[in-house]
Biopython code that builds the backbone (N, CA, C, O; Angstrom):
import numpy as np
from Bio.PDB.StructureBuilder import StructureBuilder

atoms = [
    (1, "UNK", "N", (12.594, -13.768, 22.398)),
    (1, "UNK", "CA", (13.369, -13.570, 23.590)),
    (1, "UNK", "C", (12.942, -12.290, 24.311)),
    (1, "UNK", "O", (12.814, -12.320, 25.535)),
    (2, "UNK", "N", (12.673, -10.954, 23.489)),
    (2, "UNK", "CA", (12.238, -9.866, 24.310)),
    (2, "UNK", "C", (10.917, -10.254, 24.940)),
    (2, "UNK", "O", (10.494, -9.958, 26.057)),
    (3, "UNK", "N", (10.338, -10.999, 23.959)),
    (3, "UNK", "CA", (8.426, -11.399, 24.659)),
    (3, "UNK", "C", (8.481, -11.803, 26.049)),
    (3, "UNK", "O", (7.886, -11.383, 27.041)),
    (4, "UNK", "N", (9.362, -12.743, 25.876)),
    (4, "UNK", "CA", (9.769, -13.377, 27.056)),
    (4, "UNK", "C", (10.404, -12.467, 28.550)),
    (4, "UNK", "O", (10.065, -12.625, 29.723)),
    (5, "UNK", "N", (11.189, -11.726, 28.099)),
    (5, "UNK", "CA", (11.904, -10.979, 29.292)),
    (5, "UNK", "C", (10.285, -9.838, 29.276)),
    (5, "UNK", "O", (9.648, -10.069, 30.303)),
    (6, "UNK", "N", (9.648, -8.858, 28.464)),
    (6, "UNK", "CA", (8.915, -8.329, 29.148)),
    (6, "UNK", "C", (7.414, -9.229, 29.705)),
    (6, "UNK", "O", (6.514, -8.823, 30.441)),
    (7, "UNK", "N", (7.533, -10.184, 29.226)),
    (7, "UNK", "CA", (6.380, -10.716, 30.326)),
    (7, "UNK", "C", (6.789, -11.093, 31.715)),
    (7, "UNK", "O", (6.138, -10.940, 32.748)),
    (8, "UNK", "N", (7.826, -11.545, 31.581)),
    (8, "UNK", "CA", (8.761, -11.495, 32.788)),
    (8, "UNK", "C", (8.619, -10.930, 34.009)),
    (8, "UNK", "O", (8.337, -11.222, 35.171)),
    (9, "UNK", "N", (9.017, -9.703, 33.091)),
    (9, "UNK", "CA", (8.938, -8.477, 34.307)),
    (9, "UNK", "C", (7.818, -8.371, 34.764)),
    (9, "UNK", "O", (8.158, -8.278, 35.944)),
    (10, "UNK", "N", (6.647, -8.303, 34.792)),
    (10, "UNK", "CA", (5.261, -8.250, 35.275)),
    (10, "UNK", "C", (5.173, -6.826, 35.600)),
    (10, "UNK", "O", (4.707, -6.448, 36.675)),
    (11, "UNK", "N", (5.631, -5.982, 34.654)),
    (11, "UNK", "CA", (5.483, -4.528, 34.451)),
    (11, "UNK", "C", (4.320, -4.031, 33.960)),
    (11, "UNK", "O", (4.430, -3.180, 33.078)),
    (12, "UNK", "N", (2.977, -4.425, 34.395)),
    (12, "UNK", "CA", (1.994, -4.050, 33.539)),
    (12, "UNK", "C", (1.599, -3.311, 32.577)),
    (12, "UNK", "O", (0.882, -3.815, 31.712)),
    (13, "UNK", "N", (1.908, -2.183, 32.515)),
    (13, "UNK", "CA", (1.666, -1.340, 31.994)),
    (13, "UNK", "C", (3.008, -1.210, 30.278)),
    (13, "UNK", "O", (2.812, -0.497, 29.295)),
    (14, "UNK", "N", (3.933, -1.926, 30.453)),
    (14, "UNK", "CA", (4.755, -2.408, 29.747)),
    (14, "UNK", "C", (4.326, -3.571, 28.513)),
    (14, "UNK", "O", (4.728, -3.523, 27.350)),
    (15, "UNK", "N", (3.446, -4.571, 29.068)),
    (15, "UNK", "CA", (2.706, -5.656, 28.752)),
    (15, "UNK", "C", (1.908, -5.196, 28.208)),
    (15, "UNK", "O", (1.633, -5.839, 27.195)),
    (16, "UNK", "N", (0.970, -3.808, 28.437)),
    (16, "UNK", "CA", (-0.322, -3.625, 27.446)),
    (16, "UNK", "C", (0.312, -2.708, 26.093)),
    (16, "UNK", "O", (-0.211, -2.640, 24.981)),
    (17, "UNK", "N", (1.685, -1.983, 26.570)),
    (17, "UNK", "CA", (1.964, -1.311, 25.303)),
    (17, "UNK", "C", (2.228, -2.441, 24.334)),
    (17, "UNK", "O", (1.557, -2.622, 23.318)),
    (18, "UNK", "N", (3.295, -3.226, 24.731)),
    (18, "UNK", "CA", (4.171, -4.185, 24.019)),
    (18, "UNK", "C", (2.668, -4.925, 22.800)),
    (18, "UNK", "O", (2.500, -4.867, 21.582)),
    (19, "UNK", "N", (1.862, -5.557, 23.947)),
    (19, "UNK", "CA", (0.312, -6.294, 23.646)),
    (19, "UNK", "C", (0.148, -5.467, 22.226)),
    (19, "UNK", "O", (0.208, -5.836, 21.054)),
    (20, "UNK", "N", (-0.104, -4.076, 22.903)),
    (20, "UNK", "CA", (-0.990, -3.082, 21.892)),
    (20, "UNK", "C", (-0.115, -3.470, 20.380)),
    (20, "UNK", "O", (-0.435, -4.173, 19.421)),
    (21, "UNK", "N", (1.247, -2.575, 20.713)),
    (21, "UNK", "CA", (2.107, -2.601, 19.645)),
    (21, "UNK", "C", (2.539, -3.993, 18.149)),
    (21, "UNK", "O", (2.938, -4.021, 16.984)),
    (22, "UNK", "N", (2.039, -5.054, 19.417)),
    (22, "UNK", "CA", (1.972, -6.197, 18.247)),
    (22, "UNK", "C", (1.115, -6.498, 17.723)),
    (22, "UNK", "O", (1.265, -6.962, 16.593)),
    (23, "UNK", "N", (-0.639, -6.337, 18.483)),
    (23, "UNK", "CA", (-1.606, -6.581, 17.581)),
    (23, "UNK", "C", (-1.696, -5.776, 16.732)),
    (23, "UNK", "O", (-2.183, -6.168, 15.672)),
    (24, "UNK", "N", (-1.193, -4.065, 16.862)),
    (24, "UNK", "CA", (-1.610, -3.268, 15.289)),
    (24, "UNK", "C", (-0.430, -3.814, 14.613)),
    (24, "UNK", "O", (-0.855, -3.614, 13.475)),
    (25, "UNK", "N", (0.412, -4.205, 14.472)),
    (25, "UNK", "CA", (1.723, -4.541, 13.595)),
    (25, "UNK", "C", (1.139, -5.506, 12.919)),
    (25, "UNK", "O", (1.152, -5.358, 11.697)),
    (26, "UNK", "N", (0.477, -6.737, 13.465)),
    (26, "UNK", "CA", (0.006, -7.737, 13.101)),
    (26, "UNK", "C", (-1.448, -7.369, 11.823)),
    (26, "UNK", "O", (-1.738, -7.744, 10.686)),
    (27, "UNK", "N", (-2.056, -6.389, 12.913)),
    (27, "UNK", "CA", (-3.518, -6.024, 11.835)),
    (27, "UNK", "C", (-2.660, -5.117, 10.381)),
    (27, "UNK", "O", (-3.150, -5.200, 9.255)),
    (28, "UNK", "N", (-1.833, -4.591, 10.549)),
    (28, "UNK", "CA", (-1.097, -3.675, 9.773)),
    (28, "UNK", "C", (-0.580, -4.710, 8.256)),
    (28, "UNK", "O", (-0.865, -4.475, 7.081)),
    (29, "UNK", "N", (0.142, -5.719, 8.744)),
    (29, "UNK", "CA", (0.721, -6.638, 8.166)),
    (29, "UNK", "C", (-1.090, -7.596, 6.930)),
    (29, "UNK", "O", (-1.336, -7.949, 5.777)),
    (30, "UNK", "N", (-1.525, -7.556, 7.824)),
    (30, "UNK", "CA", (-2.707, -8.130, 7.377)),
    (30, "UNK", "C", (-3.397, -7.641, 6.120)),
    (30, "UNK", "O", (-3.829, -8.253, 5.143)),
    (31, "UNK", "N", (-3.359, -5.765, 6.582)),
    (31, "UNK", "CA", (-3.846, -4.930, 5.634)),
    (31, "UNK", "C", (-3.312, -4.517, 4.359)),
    (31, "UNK", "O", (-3.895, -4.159, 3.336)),
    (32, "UNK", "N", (-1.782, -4.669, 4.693)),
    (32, "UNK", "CA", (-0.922, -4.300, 3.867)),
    (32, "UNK", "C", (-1.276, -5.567, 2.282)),
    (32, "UNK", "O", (-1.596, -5.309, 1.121)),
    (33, "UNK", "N", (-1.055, -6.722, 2.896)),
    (33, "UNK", "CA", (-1.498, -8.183, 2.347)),
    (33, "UNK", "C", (-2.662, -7.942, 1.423)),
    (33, "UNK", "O", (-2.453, -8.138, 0.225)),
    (34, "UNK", "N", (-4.294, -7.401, 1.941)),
    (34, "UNK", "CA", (-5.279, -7.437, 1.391)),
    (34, "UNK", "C", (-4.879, -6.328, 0.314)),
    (34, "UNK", "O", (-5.034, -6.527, -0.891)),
    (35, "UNK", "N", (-4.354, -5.152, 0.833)),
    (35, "UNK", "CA", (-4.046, -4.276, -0.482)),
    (35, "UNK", "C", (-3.651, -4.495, -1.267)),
    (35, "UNK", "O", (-4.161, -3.919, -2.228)),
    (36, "UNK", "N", (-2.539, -5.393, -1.583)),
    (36, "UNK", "CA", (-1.834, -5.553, -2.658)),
    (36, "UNK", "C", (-2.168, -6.417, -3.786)),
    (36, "UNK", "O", (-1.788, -6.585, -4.945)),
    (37, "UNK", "N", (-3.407, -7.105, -2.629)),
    (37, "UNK", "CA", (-4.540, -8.453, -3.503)),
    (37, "UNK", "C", (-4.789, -7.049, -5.038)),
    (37, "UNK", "O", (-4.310, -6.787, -6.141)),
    (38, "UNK", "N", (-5.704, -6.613, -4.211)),
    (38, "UNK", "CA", (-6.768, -4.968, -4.826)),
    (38, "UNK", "C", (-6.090, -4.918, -5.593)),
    (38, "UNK", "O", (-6.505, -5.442, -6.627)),
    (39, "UNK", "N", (-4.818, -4.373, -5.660)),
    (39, "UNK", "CA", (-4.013, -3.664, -6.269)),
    (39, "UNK", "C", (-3.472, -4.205, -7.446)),
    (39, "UNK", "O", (-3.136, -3.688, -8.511)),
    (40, "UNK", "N", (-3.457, -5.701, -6.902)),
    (40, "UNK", "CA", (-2.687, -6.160, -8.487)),
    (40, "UNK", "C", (-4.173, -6.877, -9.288)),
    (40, "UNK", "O", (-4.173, -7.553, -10.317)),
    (41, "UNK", "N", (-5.184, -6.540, -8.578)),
    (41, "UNK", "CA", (-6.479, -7.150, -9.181)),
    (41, "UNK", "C", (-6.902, -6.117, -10.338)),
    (41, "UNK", "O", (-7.375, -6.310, -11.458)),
    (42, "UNK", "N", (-6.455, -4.626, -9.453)),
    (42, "UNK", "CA", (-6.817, -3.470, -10.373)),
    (42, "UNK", "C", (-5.621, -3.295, -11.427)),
    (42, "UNK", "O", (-5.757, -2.431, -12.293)),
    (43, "UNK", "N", (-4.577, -3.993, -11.399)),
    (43, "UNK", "CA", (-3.544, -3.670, -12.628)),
    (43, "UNK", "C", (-4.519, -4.839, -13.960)),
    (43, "UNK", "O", (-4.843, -4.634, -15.130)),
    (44, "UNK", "N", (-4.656, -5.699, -13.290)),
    (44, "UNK", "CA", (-4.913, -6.785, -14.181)),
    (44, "UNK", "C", (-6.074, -6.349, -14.845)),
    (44, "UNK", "O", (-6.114, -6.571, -16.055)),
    (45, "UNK", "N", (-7.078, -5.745, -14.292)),
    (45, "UNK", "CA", (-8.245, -5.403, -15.184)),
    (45, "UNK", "C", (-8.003, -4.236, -15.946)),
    (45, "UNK", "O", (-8.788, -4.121, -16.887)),
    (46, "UNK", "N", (-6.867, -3.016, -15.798)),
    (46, "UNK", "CA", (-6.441, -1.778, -16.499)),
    (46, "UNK", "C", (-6.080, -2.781, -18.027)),
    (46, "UNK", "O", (-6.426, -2.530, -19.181)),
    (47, "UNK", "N", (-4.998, -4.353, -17.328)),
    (47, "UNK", "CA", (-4.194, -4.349, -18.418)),
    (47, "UNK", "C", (-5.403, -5.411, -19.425)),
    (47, "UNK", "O", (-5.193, -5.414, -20.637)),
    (48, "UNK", "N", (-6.073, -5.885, -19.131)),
    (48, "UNK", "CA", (-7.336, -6.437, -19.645)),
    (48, "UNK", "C", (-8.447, -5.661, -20.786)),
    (48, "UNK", "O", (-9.198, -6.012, -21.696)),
    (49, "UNK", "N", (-8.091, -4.598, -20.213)),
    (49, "UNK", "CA", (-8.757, -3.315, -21.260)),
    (49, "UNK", "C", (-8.067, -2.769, -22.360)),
    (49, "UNK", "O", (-8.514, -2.410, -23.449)),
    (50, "UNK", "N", (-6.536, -2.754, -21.781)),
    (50, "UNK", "CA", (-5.972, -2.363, -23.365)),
    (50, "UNK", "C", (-4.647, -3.058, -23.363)),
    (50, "UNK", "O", (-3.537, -2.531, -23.282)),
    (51, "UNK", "N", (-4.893, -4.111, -23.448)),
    (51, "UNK", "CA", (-3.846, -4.728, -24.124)),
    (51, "UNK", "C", (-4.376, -6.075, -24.252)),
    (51, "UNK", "O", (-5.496, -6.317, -23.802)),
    (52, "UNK", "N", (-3.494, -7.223, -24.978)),
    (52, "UNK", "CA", (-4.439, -8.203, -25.385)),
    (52, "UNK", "C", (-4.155, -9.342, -24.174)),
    (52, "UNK", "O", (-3.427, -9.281, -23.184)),
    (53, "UNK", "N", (-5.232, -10.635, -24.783)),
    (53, "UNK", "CA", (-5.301, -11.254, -23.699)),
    (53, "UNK", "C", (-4.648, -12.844, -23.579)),
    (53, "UNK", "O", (-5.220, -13.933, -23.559)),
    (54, "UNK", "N", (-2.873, -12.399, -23.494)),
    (54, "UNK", "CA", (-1.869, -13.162, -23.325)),
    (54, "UNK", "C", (-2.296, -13.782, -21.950)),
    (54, "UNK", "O", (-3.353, -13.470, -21.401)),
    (55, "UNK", "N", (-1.436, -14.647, -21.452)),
    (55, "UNK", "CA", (-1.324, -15.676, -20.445)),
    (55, "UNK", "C", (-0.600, -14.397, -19.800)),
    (55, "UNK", "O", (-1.149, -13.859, -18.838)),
    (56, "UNK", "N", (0.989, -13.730, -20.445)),
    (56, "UNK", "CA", (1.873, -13.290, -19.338)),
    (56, "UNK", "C", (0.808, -11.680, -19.131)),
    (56, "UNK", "O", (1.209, -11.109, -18.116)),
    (57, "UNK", "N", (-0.257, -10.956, -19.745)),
    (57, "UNK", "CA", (-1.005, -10.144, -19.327)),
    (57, "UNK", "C", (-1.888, -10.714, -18.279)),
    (57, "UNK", "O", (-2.665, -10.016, -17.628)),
    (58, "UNK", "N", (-1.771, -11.839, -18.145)),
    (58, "UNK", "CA", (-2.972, -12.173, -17.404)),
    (58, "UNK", "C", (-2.653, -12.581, -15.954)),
    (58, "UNK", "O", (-3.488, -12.885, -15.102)),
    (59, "UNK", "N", (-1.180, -12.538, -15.790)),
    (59, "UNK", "CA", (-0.509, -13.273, -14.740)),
    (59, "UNK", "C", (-0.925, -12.438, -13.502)),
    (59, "UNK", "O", (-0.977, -13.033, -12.426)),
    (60, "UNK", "N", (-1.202, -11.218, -13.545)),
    (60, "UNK", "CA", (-0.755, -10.057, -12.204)),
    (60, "UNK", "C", (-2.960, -10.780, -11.716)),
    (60, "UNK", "O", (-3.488, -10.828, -10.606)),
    (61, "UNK", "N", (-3.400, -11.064, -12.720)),
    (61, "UNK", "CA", (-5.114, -11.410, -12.002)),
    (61, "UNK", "C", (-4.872, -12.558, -11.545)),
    (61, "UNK", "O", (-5.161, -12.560, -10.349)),
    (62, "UNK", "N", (-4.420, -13.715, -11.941)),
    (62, "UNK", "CA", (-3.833, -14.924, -11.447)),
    (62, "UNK", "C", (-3.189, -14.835, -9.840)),
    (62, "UNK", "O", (-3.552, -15.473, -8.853)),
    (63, "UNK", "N", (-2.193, -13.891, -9.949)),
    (63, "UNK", "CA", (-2.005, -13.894, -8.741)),
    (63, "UNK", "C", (-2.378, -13.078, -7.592)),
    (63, "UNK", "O", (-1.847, -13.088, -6.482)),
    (64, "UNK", "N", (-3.580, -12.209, -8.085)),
    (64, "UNK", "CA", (-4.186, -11.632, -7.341)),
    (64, "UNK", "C", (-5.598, -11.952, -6.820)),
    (64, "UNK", "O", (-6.086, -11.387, -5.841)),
    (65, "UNK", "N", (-6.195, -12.866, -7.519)),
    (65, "UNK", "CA", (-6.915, -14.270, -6.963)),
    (65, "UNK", "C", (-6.107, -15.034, -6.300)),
    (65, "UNK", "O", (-6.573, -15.270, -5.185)),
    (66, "UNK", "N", (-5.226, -15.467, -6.463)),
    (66, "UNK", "CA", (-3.985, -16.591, -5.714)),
    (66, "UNK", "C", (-4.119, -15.951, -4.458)),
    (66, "UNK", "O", (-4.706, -16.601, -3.593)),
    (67, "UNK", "N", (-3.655, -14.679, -4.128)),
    (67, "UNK", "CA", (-3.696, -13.802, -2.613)),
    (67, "UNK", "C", (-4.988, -13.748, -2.169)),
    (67, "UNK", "O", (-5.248, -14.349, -1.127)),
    (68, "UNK", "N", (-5.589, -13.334, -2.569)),
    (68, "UNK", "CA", (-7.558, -13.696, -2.161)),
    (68, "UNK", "C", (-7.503, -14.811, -2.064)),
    (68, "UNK", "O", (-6.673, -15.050, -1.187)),
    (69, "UNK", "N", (-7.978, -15.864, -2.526)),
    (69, "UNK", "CA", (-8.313, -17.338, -2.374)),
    (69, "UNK", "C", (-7.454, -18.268, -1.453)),
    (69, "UNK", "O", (-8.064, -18.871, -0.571)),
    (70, "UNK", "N", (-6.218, -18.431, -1.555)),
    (70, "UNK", "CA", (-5.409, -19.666, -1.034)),
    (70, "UNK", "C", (-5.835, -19.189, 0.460)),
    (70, "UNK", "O", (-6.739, -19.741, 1.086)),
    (71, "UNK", "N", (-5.066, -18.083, 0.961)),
    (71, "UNK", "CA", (-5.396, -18.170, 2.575)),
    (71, "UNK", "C", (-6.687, -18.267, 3.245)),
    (71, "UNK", "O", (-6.709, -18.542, 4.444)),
    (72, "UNK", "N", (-8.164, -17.997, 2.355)),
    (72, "UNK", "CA", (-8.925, -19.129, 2.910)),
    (72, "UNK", "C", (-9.463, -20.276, 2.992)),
    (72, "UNK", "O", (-10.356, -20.832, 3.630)),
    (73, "UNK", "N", (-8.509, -20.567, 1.983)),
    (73, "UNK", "CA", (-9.043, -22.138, 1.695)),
    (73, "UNK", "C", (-7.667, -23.230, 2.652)),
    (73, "UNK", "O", (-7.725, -24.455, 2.767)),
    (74, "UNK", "N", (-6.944, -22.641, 3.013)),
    (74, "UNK", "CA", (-6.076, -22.942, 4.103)),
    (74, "UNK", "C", (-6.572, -22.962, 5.170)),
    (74, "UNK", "O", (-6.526, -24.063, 5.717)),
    (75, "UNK", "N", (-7.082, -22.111, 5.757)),
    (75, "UNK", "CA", (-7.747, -22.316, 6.907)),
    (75, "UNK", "C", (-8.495, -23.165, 7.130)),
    (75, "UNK", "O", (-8.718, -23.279, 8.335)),
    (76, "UNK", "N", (-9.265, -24.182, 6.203)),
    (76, "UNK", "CA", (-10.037, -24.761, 6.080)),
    (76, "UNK", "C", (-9.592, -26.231, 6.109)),
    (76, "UNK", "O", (-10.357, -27.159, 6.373)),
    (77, "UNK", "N", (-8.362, -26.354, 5.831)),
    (77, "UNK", "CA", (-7.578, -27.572, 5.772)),
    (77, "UNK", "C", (-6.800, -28.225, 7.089)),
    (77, "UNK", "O", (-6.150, -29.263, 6.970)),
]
sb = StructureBuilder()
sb.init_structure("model")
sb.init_model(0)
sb.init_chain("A")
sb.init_seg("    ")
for serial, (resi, resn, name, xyz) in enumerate(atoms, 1):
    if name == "N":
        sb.init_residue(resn, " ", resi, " ")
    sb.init_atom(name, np.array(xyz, "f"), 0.0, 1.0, " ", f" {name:<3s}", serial, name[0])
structure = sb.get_structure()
């Protein structure tokens, strides 16, 4: 509804902040996503080194391939 009222207005200069403000939110959101891939990729290989190699140790690499992999193989579908 706000998208709507400031395109509206044909306030230009309103339109390129608003523009600006959602594509970094968007790239932000994106980045945040890929980090947490990393992140639980790097727990899984800490916990791979010293501790043994259960299914529930193994879950945080599982789903940190799951975050890498599915969304491009979605795109693809």
């Amino acid at each position: 509804m706000l998208a709507i009222t400031i395109l509206g207005s044909n306030i230009h200069w309103l339109i390129i902040i608003s523009g600006t403000l959602f594509v970094l939110l968007i790239l932000l959101i994106g980045l945040i996503f890929t980090l947490q891939a990393f992140l639980l990729l790097w727990d899984a290989w800490i916990m791979w080194r010293r501790e043994s190699h259960t299914l529930a140790n193994m879950l945080t690499l599982y789903l940190g391939l799951a975050i890498l992999i599915l969304p491009k193989t979605s795109l693809h579908s």
